[in-house]
C-alpha positions in Angstrom: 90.9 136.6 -11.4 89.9 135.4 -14.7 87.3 133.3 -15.2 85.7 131.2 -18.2 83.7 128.1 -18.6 86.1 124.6 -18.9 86.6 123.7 -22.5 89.6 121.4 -22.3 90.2 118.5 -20.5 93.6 120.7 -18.8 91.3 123.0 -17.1 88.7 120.8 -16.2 91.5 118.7 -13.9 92.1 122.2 -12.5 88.9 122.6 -11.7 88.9 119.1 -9.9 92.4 119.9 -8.4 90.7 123.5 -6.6 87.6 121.3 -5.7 89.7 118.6 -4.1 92.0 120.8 -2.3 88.8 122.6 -1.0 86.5 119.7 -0.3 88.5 116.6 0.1 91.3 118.1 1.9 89.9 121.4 3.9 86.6 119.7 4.8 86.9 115.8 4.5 84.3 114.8 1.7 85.2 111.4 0.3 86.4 111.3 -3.2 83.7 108.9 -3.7 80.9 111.7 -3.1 82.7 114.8 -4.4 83.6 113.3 -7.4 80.0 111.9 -8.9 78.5 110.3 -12.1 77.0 113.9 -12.9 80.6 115.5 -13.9 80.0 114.7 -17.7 76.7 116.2 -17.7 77.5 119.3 -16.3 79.2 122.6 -17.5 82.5 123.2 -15.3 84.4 126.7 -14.4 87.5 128.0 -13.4 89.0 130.5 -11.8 92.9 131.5 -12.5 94.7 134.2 -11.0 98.3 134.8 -12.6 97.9 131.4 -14.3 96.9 129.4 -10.7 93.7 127.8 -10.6 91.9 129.4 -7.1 88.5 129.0 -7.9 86.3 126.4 -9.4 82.3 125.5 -9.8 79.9 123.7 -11.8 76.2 124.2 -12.9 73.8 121.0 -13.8 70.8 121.6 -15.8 67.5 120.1 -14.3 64.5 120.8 -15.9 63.6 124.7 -15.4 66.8 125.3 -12.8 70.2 125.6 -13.2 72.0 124.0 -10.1 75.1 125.6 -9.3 77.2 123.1 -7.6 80.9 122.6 -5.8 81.5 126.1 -5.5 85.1 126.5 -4.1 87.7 129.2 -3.7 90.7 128.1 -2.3 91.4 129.3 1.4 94.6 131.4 0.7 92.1 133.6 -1.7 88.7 133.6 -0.2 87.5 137.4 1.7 88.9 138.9 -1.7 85.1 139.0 -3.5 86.5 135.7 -5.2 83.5 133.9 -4.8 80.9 136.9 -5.7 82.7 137.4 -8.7 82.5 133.2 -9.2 79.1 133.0 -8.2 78.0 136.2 -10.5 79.7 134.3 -13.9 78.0 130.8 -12.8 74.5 132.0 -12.8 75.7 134.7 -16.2 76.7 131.4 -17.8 73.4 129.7 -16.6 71.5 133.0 -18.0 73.2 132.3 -21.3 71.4 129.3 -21.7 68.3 130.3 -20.7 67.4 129.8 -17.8 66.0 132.5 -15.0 65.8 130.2 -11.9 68.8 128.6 -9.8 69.0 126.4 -7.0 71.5 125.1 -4.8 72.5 123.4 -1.9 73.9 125.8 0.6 76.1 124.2 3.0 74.9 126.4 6.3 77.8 128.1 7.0 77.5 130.0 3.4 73.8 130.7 3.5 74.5 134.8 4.4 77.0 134.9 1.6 74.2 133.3 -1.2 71.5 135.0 1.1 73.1 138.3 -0.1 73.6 137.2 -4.0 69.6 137.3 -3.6 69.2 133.2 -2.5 66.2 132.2 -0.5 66.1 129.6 2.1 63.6 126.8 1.7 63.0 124.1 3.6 64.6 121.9 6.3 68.2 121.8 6.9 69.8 118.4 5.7 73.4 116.5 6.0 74.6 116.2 2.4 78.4 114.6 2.8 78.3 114.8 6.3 77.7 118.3 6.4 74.9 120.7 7.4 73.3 121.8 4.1 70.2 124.1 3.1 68.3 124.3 -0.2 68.3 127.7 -1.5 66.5 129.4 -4.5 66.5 132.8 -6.8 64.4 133.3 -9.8 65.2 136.6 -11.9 
């Protein structure tokens, strides 16, 4: 899989076409709430694999974190290290710009798979989209 960080506005549709297909359509988030007033703001990835967009994410920068956000790999690709490889170039790409502590919102089904990237649990579990959700932290 190659990965880079969006820089045209092609990509950046692929990125939203992976994250609809995972979110909207696999897991039933509204447009409305996957598709937010933060895209602008925030630095968008992609995954290709033999030119078809598989993976996608997107990091916000918020004061001394760097939130890594709507992590998706598409079904037909996911047990294949996909998302450790996406997950490893997000907080690389954070790293790059500084910043040593990251935070995300763990829906609770994921939290071994961030738990083994070195994410902490803190806090209460919470409904974000409908969906069971748990804050996680790392700081290198």
């Amino acid at each position: 899989m190659k990965l880079k960080v969006v820089e045209t506005l092609d990509e950046l549709i692929e990125a939203f076409i992976v994250r609809g297909i995972v979110f909207m359509e696999e897991q039933g988030v509204s447009y409305a709430i996957e598709k937010d007033s933060e895209e602008h703001r925030a630095l968008h990835i992609i995954g290709e694999l033999a030119g078809e967009p598989i993976a996608a994410a997107r990091i916000r920068f918020q004061c001394k974190f760097a939130k890594i956000e709507r992590l998706a790999v598409r079904r037909q690709w996911r047990g294949r290290g996909y998302g450790n490889r996406l997950l490893d170039f997000a907080l690389a790409a954070a790293r790059r710009q500084g910043f040593r502590k990251f935070k995300l919102h763990a829906q609770t089904t994921a939290q071994t798979f961030y738990a083994k990237q070195g994410f902490e649990a803190v806090g209460d579990i919470f409904l974000e989209a409908d969906i069971k959700h748990q804050l996680m932290v790392k700081e290198d």
